[in-house]
DRENMI-725084 format. One record per atom (N, C-alpha, C): x, y, z; residue in three letters. Coordinates in steps of 0.001 Angstrom, whole numbers, padded with zeros to 6 digits, always signed. Atoms other than C-alpha are relative to their C-alpha. Example, Ala and Ser with C-alpha at 12.3 -4.5 7.8 and 13.67 -1.06 7.14 Angstrom:
+000890-001190+000000ALA +012300-004500+007800ALA +000900+001200+000000ALA -000820-001190-000060SER +013670-001060+007140SER -000770+001090+000730SER 
This chain:
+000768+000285-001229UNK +000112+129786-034201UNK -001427-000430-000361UNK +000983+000349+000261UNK -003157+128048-033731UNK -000937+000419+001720UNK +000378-000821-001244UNK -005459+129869-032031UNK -001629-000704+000258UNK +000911+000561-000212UNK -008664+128036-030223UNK -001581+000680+000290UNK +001498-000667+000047UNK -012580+129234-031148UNK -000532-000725+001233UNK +001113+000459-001146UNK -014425+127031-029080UNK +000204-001114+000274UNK -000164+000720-000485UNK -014516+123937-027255UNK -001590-000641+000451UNK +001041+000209-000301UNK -017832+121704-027101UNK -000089-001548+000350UNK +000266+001077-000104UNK -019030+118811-025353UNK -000213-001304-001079UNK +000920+000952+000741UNK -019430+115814-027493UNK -000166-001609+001047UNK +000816+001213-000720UNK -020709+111673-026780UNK +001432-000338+001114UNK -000641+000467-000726UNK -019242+110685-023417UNK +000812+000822+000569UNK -000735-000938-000910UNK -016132+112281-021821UNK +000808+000178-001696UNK -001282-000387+001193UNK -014699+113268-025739UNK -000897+001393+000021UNK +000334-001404+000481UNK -014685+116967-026728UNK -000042+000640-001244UNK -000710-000730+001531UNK -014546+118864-029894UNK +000542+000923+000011UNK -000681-001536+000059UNK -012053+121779-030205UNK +000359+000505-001635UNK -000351-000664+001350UNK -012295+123740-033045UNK +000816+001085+000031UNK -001105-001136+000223UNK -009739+126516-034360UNK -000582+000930-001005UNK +000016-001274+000906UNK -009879+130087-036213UNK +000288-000993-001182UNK -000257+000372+001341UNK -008718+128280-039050UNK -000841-001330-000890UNK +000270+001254+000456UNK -011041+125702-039076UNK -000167-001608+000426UNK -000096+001236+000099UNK -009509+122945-038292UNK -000472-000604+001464UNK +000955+001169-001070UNK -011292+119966-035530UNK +001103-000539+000763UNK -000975+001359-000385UNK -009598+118016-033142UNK -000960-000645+001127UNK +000698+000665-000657UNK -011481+115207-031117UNK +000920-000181+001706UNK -000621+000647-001356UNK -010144+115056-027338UNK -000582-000582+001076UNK +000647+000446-000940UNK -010898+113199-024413UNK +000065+000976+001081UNK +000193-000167-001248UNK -011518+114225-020949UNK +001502+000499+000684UNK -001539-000390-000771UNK -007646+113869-019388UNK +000581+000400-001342UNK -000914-000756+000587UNK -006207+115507-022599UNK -000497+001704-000133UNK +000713-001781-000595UNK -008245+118731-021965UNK +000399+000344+001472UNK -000483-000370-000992UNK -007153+118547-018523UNK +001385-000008+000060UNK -001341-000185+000355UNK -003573+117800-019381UNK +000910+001411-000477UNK -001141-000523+000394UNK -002781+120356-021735UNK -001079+001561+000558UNK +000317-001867-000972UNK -005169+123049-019644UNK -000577+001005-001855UNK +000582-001225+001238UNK -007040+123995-023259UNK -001516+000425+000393UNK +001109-000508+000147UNK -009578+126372-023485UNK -000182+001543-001029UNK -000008-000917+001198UNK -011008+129135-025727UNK +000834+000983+000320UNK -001106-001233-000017UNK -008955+131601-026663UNK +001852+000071-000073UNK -001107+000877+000012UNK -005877+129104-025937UNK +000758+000199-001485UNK -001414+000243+001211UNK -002706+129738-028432UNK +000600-001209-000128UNK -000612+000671-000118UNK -000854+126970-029714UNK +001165+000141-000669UNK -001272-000040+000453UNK +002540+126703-031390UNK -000284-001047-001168UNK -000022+001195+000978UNK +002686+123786-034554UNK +000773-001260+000753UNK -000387+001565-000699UNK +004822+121733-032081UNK -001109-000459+000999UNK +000968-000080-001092UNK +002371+122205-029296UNK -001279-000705-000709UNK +000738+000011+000273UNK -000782+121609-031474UNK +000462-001373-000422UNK -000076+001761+000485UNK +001158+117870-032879UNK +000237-000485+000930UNK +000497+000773-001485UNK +001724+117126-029442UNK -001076-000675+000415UNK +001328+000118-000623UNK -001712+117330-028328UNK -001102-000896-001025UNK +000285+000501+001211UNK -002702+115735-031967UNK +000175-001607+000152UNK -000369+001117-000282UNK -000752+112915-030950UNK -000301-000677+000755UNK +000534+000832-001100UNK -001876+112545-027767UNK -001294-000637-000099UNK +001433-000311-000089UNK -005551+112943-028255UNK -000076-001814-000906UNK -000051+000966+000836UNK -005101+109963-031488UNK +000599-001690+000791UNK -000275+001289-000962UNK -003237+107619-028755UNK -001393-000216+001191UNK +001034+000734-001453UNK -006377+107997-026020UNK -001240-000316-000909UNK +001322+000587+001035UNK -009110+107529-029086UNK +000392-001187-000259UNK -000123+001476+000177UNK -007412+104200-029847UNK +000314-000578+001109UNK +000099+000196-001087UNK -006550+103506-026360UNK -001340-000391+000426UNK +001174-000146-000047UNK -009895+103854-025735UNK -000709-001177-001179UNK +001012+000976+001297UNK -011272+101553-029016UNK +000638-001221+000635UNK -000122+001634-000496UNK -009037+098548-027782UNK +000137-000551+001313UNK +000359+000620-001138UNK -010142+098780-024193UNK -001312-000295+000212UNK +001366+000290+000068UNK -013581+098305-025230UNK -000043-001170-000552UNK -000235+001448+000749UNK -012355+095552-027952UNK +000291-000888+001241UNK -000536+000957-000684UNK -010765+093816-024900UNK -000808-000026+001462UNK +001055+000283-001391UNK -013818+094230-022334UNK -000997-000946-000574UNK +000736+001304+000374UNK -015922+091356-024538UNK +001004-001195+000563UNK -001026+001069-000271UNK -012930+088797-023916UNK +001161+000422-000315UNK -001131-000331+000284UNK -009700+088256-023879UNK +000656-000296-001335UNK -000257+000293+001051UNK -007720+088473-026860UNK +001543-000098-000122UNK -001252-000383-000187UNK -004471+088208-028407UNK +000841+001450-000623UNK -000677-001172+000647UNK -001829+090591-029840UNK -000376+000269-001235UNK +000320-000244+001256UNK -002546+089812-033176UNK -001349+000580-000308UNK +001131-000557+000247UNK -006289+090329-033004UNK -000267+000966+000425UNK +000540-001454-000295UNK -006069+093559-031404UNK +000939+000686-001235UNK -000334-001030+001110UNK -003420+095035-033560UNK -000703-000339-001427UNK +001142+000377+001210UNK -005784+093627-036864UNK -000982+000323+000313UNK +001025-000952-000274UNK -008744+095324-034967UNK +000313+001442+000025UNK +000021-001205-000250UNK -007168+098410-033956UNK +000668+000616-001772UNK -000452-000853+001329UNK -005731+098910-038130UNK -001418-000077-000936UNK +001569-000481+000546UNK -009556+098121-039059UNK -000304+001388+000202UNK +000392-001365-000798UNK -010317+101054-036828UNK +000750+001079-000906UNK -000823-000849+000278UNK -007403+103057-038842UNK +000511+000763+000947UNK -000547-000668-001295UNK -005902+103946-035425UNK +001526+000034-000562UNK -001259+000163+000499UNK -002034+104789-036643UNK +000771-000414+001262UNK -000360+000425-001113UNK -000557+104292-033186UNK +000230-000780+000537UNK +000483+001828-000429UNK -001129+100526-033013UNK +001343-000226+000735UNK -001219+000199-000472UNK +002532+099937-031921UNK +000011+000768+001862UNK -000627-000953-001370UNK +002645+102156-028838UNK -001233-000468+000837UNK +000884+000338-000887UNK -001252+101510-027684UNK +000358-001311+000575UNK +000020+001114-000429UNK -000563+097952-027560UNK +001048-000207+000579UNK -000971+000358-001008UNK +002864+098386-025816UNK -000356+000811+001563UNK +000193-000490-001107UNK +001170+100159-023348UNK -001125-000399+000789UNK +000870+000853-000411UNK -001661+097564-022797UNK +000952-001018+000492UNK -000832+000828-000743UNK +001240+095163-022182UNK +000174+000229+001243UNK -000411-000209-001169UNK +002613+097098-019417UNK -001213-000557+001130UNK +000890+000764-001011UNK -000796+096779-017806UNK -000173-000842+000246UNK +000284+001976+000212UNK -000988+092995-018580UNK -001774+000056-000292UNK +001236+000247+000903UNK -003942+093672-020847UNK -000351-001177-000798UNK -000140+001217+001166UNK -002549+091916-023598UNK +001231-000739+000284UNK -001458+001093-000016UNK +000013+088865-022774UNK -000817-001212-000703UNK +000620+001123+000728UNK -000391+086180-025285UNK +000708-001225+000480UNK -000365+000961-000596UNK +000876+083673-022749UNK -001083-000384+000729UNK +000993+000262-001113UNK -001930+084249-020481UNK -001467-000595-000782UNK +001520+000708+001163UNK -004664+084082-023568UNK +000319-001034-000221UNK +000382+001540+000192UNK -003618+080720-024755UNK +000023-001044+000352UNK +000353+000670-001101UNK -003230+079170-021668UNK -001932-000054+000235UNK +001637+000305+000121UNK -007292+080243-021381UNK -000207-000665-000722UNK +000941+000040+001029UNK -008075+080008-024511UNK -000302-002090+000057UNK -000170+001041-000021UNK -006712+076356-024251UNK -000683-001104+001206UNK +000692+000528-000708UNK -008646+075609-021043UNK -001679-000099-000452UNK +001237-000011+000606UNK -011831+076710-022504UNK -000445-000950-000666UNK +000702+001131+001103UNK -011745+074614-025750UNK +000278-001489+000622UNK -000333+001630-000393UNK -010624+071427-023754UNK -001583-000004+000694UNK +001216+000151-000804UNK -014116+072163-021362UNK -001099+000149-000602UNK +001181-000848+001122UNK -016580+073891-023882UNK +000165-001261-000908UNK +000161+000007+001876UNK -015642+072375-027261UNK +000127-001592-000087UNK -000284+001705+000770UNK -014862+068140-028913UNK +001566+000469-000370UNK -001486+000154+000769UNK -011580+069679-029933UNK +001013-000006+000700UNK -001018+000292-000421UNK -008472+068055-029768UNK +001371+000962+000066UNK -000730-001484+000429UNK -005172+070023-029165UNK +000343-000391-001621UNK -000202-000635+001464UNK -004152+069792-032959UNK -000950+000838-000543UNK +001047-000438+000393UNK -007330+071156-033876UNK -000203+001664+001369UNK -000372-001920-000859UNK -006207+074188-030687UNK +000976+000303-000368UNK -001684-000571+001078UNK -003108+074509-032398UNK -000063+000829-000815UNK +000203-000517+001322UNK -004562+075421-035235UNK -000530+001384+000206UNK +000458-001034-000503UNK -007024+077850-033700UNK +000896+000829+000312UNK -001248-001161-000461UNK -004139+079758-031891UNK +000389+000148-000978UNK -000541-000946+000619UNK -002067+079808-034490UNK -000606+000872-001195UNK +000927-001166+001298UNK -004820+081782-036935UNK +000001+000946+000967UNK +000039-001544-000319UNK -004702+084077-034005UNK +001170+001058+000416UNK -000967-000924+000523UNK -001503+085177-034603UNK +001175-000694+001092UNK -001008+000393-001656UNK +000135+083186-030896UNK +001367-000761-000453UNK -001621+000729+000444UNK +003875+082014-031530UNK -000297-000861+000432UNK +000265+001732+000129UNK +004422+078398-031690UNK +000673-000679+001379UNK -000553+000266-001342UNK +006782+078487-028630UNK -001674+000195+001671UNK +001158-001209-000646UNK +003712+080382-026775UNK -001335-001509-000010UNK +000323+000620+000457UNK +001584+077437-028285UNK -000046-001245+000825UNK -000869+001028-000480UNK +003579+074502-027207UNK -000430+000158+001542UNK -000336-000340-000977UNK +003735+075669-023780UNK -001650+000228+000537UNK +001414+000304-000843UNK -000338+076733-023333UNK -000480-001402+000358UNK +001065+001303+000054UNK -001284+072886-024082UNK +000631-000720+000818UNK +000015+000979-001399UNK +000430+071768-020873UNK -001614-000163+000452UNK +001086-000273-000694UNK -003039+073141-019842UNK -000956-001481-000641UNK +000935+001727+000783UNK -004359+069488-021824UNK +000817-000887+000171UNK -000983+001532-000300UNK -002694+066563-020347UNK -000779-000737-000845UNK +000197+001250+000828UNK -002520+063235-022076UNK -001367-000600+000539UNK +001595+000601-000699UNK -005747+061918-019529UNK -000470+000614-000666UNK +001042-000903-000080UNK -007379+064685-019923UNK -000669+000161-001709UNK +000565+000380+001568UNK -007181+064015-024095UNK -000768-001072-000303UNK +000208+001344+000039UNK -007626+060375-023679UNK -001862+000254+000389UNK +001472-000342-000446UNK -011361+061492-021701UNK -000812+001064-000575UNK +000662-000942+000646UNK -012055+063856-023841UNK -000638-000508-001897UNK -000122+000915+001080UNK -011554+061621-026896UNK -001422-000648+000056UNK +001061+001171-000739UNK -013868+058719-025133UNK -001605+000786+000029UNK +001297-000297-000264UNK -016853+061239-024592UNK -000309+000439-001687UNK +000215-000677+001347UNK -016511+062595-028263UNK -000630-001187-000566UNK -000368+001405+000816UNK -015886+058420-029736UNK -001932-000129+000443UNK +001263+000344-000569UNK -019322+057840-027209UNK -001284+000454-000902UNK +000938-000507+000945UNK -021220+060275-029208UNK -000104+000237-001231UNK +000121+000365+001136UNK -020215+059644-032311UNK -000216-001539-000498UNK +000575+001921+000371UNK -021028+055641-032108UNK -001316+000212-000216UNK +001305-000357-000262UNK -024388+056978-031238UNK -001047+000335-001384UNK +000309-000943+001209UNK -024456+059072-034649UNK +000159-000550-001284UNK +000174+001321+001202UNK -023440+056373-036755UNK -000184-000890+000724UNK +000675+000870-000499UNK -025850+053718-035311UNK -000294-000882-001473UNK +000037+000511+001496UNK -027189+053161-038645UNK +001094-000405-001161UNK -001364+000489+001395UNK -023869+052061-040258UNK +000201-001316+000510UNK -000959+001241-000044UNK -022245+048814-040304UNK +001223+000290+001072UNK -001066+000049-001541UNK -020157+048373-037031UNK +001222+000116-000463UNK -001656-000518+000391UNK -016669+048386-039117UNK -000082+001673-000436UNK +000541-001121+000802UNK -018586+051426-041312UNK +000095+001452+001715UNK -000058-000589-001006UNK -019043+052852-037682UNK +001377+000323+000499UNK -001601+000176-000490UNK -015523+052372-036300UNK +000458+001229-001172UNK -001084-000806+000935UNK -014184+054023-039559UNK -000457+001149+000103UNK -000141-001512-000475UNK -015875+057048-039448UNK -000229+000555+001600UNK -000709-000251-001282UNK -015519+057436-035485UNK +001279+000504-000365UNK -001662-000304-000035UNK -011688+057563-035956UNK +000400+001256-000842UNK -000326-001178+000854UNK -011943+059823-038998UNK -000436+000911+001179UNK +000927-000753-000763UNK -014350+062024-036900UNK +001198+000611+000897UNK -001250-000295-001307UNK -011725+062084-033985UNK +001375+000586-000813UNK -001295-000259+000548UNK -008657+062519-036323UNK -000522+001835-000583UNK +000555-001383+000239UNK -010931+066092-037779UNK +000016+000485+001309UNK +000444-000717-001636UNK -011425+067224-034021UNK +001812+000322+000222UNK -001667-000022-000684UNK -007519+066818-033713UNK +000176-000548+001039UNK -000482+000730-001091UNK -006724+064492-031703UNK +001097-001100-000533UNK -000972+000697+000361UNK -003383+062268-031471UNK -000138-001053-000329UNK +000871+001246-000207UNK -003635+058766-032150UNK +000375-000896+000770UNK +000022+000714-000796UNK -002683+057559-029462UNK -001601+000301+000917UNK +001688-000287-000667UNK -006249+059242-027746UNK -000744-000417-001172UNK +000604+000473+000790UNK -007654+057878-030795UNK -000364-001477+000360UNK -000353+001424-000159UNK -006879+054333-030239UNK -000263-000170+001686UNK +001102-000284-001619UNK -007853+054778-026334UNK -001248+000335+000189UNK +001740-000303-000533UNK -011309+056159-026982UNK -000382-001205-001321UNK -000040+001644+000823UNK -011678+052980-029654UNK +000139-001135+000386UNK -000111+001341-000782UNK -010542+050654-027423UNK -000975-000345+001110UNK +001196-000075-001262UNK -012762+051959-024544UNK -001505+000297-000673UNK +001769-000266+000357UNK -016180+053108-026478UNK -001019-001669-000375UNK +000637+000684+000296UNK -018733+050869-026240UNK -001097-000180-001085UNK +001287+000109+001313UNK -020820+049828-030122UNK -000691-001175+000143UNK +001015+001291+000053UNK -023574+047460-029694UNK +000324-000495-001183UNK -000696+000671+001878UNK -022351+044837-032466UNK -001498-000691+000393UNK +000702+000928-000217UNK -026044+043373-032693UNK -000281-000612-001168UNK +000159+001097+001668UNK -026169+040844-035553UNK -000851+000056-000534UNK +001379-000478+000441UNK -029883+041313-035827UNK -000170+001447-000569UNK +000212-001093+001000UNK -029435+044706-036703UNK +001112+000450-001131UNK -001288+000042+001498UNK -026204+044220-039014UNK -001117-000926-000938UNK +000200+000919+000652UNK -028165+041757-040656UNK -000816+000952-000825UNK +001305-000851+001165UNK -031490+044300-041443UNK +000716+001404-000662UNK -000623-000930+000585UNK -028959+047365-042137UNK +000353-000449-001726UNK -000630-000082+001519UNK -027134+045378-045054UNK -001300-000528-000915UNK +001343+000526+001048UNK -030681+043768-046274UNK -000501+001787-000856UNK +000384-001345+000453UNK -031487+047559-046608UNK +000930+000878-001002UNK -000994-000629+000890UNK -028437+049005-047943UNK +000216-001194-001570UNK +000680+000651+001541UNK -028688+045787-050996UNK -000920+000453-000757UNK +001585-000242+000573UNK -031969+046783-051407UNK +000066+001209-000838UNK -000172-001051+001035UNK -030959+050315-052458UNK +000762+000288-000408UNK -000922-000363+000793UNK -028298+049790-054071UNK -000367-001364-001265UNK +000475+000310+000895UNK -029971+047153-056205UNK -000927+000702-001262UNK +000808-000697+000722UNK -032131+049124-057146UNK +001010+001671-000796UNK -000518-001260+000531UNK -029794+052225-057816UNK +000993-000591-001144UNK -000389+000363+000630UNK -027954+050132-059870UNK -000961-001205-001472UNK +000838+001169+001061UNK -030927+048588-061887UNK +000073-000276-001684UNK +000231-000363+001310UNK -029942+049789-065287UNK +001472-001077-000366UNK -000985+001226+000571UNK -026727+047133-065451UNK -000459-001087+000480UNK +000265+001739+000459UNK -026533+043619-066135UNK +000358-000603+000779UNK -000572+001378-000590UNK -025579+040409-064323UNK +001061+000412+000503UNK -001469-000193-000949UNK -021672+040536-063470UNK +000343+001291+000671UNK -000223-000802-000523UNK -021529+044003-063223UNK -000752+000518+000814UNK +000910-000588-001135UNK -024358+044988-061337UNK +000128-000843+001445UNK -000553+000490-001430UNK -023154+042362-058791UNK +000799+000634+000427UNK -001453-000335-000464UNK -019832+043459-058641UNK -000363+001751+000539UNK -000150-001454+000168UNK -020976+047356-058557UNK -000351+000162+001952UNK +001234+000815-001131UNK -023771+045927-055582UNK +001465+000111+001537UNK -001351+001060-001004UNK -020603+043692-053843UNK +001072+001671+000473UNK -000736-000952-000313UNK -018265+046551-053927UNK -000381+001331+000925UNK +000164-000386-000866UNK -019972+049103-052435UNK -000817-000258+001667UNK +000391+000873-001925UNK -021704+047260-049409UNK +001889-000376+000411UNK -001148+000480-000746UNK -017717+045986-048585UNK +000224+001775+000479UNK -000798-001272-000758UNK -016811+049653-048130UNK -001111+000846+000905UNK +000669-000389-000965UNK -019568+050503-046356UNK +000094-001309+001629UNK -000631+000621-000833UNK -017581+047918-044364UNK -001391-001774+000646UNK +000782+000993+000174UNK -020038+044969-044509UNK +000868-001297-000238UNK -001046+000907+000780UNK -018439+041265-044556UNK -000271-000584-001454UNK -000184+000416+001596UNK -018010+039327-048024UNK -001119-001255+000078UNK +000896+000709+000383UNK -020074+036655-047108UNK -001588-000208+000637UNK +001636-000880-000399UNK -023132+038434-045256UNK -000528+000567-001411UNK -000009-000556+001157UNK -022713+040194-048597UNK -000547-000538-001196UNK +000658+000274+000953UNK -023263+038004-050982UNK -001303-000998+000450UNK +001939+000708-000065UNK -025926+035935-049289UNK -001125+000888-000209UNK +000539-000590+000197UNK -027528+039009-049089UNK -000531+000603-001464UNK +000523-000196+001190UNK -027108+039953-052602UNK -000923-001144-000648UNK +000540+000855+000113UNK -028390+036798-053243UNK -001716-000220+000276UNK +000846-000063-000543UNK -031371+036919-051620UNK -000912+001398-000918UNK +000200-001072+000502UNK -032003+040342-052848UNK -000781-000186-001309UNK +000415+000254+001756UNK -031775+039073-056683UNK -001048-001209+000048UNK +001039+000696+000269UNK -034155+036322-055748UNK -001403+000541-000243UNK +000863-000220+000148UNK -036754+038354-054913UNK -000760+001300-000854UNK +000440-000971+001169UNK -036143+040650-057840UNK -000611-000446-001179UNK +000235+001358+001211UNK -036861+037746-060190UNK -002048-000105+000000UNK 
């Protein structure tokens, strides 16, 4: 038998009950009213793992209804919070957050999936991904990103493409285009909304300023290349202005020009 010394308030509605022998047990509020303890209280070894048990289900009960009053989460990130915690119980708290419809990971990635389409640049592959690091089955998955119609990618694409023309201004208008698309293809997006916000974004192609970009980009790459010779320092020159998407014969007039007035 375990026989009960004292019983003392601790933080909030938890208690401490200590025993003749020593030993602690942390309870809340409704497991002191449950099992009707107080000093002097006998217990039995079944009686005392009862109340052991219970007490260990409303302390983690308790940790992942606080985890799940910041936002909503899913299954996986509570049971991977609540085994941080070292709560052993994880199985039973979280089938008993279900019942409430605490935790349904149908309902989180339906949000979660409205959120990042309104909040975020990212495409669903790039919410795909997100969900599935948070543990959401792929059926579960599939099924939130109705919540992202094909428009609704296509316009989401277009405002991303808008502000990334913006961001490469200073590139070469093909140089621009190419990393746009990359840009969009990292965000996750399909390519068919690729090729829709590409077709629709508007890039000022102004010749006057393609013209002073590649005079500039010659300029320092003449110079970064000053330590080779004739053919190759053209060719080194030529080659990288084309992939900075520049044409071949803007290119070499320019180099041209360049080496005149290096002379």
């Amino acid at each position: 038998m375990k026989e009960i010394k004292s019983i003392r308030k601790d933080k909030g509605t938890q208690y401490i009950v200590t025993f003749l022998d020593s030993d602690t047990l942390k309870v809340n509020e409704d497991v002191l009213v449950k099992f009707r303890l107080h000093k002097g209280m006998q217990l039995s070894e079944k009686e005392y793992e009862s109340i052991k048990k219970e007490a260990n289900f409303q302390v983690g009960f308790q940790i992942a209804l606080r985890y799940l009053d910041f936002q909503m989460r899913s299954e996986f990130e509570l049971r991977l919070h609540l085994k941080q915690k070292e709560i052993e119980n994880r199985t039973q708290i979280i089938e008993r957050l279900k019942e409430l419809n605490y935790i349904n990971d149908e309902l989180f990635a339906q949000s979660f999936v409205r959120t990042q389409k309104n909040t975020s640049d990212n495409g669903p592959q790039k919410i795909k991904y997100l969900l599935k690091q948070k543990g959401v089955a792929p059926e579960v998955i599939e099924f939130a990103l109705d919540e992202f119609p094909e428009d609704e990618q296509n316009a989401s694409a277009l405002r991303l493409a808008e502000k990334l023309v913006r961001k490469y201004a200073n590139k070469s208008y093909r140089e621009n285009l190419q990393k746009t698309r990359l840009a969009l293809m990292n965000k996750g997006f399909y390519s068919d909304a690729i090729q829709f916000a590409l077709e629709n974004v508007e890039i000022e192609e102004d010749d006057e300023r393609q013209v002073e970009l590649l005079m500039k980009e010659t300029e320092k790459l003449w110079h970064k290349y000053r330590k080779l010779e004739g053919y190759r320092k053209y060719m080194k020159v030529k080659q990288s202005l084309y992939q900075k998407g520049f044409e071949l014969d803007a290119i070499n007039y320019a180099i041209e020009e360049v080496k005149l007035a290096d002379e």
